[in-house]
N, C-alpha and C positions, 0 to 999 in steps of 0.2 A: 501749575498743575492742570494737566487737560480735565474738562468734564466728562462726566459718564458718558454723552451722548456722541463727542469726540472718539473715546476708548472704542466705543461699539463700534464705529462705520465701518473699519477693515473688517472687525467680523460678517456683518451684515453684506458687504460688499462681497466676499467670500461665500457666502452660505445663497447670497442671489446668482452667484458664477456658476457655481455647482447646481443647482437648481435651473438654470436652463442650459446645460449642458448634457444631451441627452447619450451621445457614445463617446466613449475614448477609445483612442488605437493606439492601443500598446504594443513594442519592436524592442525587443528587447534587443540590444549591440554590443556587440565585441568584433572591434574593427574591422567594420560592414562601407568601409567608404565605398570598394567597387560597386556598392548594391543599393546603399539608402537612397539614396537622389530620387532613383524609380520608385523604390517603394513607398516613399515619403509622398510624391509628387502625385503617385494611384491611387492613395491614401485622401489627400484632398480634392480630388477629381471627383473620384465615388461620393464624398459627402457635399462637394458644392452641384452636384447634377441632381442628388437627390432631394436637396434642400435639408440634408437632417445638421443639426444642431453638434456639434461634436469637435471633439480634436487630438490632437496628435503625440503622444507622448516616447518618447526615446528614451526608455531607459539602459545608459551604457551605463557596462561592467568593466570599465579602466582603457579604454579605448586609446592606442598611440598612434592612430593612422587619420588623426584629422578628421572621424566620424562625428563628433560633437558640432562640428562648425558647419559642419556641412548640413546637418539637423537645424541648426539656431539659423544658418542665412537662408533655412526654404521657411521659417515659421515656427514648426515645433520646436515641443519645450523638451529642453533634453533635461535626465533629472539621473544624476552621478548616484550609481550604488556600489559602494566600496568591497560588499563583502563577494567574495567571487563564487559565481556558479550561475547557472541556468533558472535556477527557481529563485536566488537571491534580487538576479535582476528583474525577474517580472514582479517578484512580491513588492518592489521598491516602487516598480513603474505604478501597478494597480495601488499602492496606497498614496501615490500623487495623483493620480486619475481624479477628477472630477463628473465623471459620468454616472449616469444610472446604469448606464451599460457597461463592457467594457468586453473590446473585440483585442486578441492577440494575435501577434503573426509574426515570423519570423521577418529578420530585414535582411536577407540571403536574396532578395527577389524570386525564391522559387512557389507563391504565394501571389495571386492577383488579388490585390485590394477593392477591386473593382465589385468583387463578389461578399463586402461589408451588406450593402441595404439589406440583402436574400437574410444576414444571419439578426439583420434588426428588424428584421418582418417578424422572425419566428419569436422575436425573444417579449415583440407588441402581441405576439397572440397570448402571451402567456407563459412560455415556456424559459426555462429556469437556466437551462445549456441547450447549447446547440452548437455541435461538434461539426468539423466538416468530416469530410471523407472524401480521400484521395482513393481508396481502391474500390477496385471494379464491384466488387461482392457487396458495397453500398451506393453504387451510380456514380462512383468518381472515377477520374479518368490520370493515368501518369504518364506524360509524355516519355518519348524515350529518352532514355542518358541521366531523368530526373531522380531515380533509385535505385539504389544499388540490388541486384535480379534475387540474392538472396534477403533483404530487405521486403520485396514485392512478395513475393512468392511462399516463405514461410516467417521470416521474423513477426512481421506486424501483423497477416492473420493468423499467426500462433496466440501470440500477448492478447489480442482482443478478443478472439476467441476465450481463451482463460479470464477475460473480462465480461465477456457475456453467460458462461457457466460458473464462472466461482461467485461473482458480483452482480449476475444480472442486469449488471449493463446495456443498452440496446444500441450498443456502437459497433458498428464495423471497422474503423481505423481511431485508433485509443490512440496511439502516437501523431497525430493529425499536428502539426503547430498551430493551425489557424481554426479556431475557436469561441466562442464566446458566452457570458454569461451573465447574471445579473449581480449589481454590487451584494445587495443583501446576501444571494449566496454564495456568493467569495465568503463574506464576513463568517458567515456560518460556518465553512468550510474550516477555516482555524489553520490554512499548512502549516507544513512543519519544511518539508523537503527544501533543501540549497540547490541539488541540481538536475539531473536531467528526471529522475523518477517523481518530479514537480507534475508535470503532466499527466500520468498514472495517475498518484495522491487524488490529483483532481478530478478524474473521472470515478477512481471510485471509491472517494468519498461522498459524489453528490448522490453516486447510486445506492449508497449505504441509508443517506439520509431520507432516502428518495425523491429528489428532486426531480419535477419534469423537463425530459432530455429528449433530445432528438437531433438527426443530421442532417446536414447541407450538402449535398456533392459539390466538390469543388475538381480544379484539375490543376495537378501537380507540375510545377515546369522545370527544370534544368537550374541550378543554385548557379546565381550569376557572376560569382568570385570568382576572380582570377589570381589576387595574390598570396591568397593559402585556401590549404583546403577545408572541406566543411569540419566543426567542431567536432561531431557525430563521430564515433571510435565504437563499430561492430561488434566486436564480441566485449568491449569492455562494457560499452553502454548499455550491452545487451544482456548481460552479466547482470549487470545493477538494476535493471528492469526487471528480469525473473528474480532475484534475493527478496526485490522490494514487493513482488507479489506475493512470495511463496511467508515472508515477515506477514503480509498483510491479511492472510487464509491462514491460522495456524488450524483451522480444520483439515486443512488439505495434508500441508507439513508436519502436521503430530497427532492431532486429534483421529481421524479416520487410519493410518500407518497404525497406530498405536492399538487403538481398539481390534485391527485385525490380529494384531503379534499377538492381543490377551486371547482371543478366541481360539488365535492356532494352539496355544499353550495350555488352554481349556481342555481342547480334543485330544493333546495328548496324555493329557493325566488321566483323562477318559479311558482311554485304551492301554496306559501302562500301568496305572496302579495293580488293578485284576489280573494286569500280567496275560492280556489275548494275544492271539496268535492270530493272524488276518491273512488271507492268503497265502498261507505259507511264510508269513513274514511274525518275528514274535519283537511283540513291543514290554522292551523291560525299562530296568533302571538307566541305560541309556538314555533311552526314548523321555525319561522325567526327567532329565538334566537339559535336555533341549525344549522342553516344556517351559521349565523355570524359566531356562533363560530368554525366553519368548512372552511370559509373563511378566518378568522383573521389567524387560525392555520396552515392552507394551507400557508397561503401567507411566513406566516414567515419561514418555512420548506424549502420556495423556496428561499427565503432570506438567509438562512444558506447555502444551497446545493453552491449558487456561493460565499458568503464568502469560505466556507471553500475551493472551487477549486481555489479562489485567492490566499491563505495562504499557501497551499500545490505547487504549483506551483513558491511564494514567497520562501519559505524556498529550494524547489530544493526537495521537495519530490516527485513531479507531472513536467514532462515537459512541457516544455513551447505551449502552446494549441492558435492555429489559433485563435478560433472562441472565448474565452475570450478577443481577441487581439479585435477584430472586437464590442464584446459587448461594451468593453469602449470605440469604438468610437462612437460609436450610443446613450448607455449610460453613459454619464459623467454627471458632477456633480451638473451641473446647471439646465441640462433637468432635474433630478432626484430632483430637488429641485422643480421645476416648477411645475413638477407633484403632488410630495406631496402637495406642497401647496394646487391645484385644487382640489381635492381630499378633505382636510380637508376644506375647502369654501364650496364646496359641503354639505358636512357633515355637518357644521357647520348649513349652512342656512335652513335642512329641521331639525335640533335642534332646529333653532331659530323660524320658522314655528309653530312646537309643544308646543314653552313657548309663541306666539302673542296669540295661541289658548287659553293656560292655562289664560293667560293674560286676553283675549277676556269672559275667564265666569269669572273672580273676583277673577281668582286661585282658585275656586272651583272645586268639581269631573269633569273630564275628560270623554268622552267617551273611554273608553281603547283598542276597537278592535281597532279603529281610529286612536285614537295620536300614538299607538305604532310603526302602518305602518308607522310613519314619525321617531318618536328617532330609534327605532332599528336601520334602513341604515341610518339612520344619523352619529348615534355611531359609527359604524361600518366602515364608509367610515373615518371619524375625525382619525381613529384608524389604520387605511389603511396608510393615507396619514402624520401622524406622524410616525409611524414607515419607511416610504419610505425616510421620510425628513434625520432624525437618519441613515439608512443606505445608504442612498448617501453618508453622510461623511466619514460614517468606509468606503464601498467601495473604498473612495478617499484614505483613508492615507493609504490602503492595497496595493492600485496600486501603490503606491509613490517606487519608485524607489530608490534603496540602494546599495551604494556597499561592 
């Protein structure tokens, strides 16, 4: 039987490795033979010029073009991640990392390694990320042929744009591959994402959390493959990049949408109940049918925007948010039932109003400007407060607590 003092050394050995290991370079691969050799070889250059402490990590994602060996015969440590995407091989590569730092970069060679100390400067003063930026609108620079003109021009400062206004982010190029941050706030960060909207996830969650961020200008070169072409799929991956923001703002997506549709639906009940006439123009029981339906639809838009911020916040895609904390105590399950209820009584009795009338001629014709003003917000309230009653429950079992 070995001794305690045996058991421990690989630990010990291990936790002193890590401990003066100050950056890892994380590449993540998917048969990069044309490209790793340079990248790998700019990669060592940069940290043995600088003196800094650090090394080299290759995480491929099923690589059949001889990229692993090519990794293992310059030095680095290549480290196999079986599950496939873009965010599964860096998550693999960063939790083999041994650094305190940990710098990422594509292994395409369109990325100068060279430009690692600039991003371990900023990460020694303090700072939590440090994003590069390839476009001109933050001091970086894109050679030609190195992105595709509508890529330049509106994809990426679209997305960061929408990442500087919805997340306050203070990035000019959110899609940047070459990045870097501090272990702890990896750890914090918690992803979730497999593949390409990994990079997104990351910027803004650390803006969410507030992390201190900042950029590097770097300059963009020409991806140095020659035997296929880049991973990156334009409208697909672009596709998945707006879904994964517009999931990640359900203010944008439902909450703000929504609360307009109740306000237009507001103004119109305003003006048709009384039955005015506006410029020549008369709002009746039409005009309250698109009201509802502008209400019913609002409401529910606003009903999604906090489901969905429950569920994202559940799953660890969204941090944990105050003012959610504060909703469920104001509303739980019981007020939200009480409400419904009232709401559908409500409804219920200016329905019920409308059949003493029908009742009251022998269910014969109706006046219709009439009875409408009572079924329409009758409907429509019944409609209110069953859907309020239904989403108290989901609300409850979303908030239910799991470990």
């Amino acid at each position: 039987m070995a001794s305690t003092s045996d058991s421990t050394q690989p630990r010990a050995a291990a936790i002193a490795l890590i401990a003066c290991t100050e950056l890892s370079i994380v590449m993540p691969c998917l048969n990069e033979a044309d490209t790793i050799e340079s990248c790998i070889i700019g990669a060592q250059r940069a940290l043995a010029q600088n003196g800094i402490s650090g090394e080299i990590v290759i995480a491929d994602n099923g690589s059949t073009d001889g990229s692993q060996d090519i990794a293992t015969h310059l030095g680095a440590r290549v480290v196999p991640v079986t599950e496939k995407g873009y965010g599964s091989a860096l998550m693999g590569g960063f939790a083999a990392a041994r650094g305190k730092y940990i710098l990422m970069g594509d292994a395409d060679d369109s990325y100068d390694f060279a430009e690692a100390p600039r991003f371990l400067a900023k990460l020694r003063e303090g700072y939590e990320l440090v994003q590069g930026c390839r476009l001109q609108g933050g001091g970086g620079t894109v050679q030609p042929g190195a992105m595709p003109v509508l890529h330049r021009i509106w994809g990426n400062p679209m997305f960061s744009a929408m990442a500087r206004r919805w997340f306050h982010a203070p990035i000019h190029d959110v899609h940047c591959g070459m990045r870097a941050f501090t272990r702890e706030l990896y750890e914090r960060l918690d992803q979730q994402c497999t593949g390409m909207e990994f990079a997104s996830e990351n910027i803004i969650k650390a803006s969410l959390l507030g992390a201190r961020m900042t950029e590097v200008p770097i300059t963009l070169r020409p991806d140095g493959r020659v035997s296929h072409p880049p991973h990156l799929k334009t409208f697909r991956d672009g596709w998945r990049h707006l879904r994964f923001y517009l999931m990640y703002s359900p203010r944008w997506l439902f909450l703000q949408p929504g609360i307009l549709l109740i306000l237009l639906g507001i103004l119109g009940y305003a003006v048709a109940l009384p039955g005015l006439r506006i410029n020549g123009i008369n709002f009746d029981v039409h005009t309250l049918v698109f009201a509802s339906l502008a209400i019913i639809c609002g409401y529910q838009s606003v009903l999604f925007a906090v489901m969905t911020k429950i569920f994202a916040i559940s799953q660890a895609l969204l941090p944990q948010d105050r003012r959610m904390t504060r909703l469920f105590e104001i509303v739980n399950l019981e007020r939200g039932l009480i409400a419904g209820a009232l709401l559908m009584l409500v409804g219920l009795v200016l329905l019920a109003v409308a059949v003493a009338e029908w009742y009251g001629r022998h269910f014969g014709n109706l006046d219709y400007e009439r009875t409408m003003r009572w079924v329409i917000p009758g409907a429509t309230l019944t409609a209110l407060g069953f859907q309020t009653v239904l989403s108290s429950f989901f609300f409850s079992i979303l908030g239910l607590r799991r470990r």
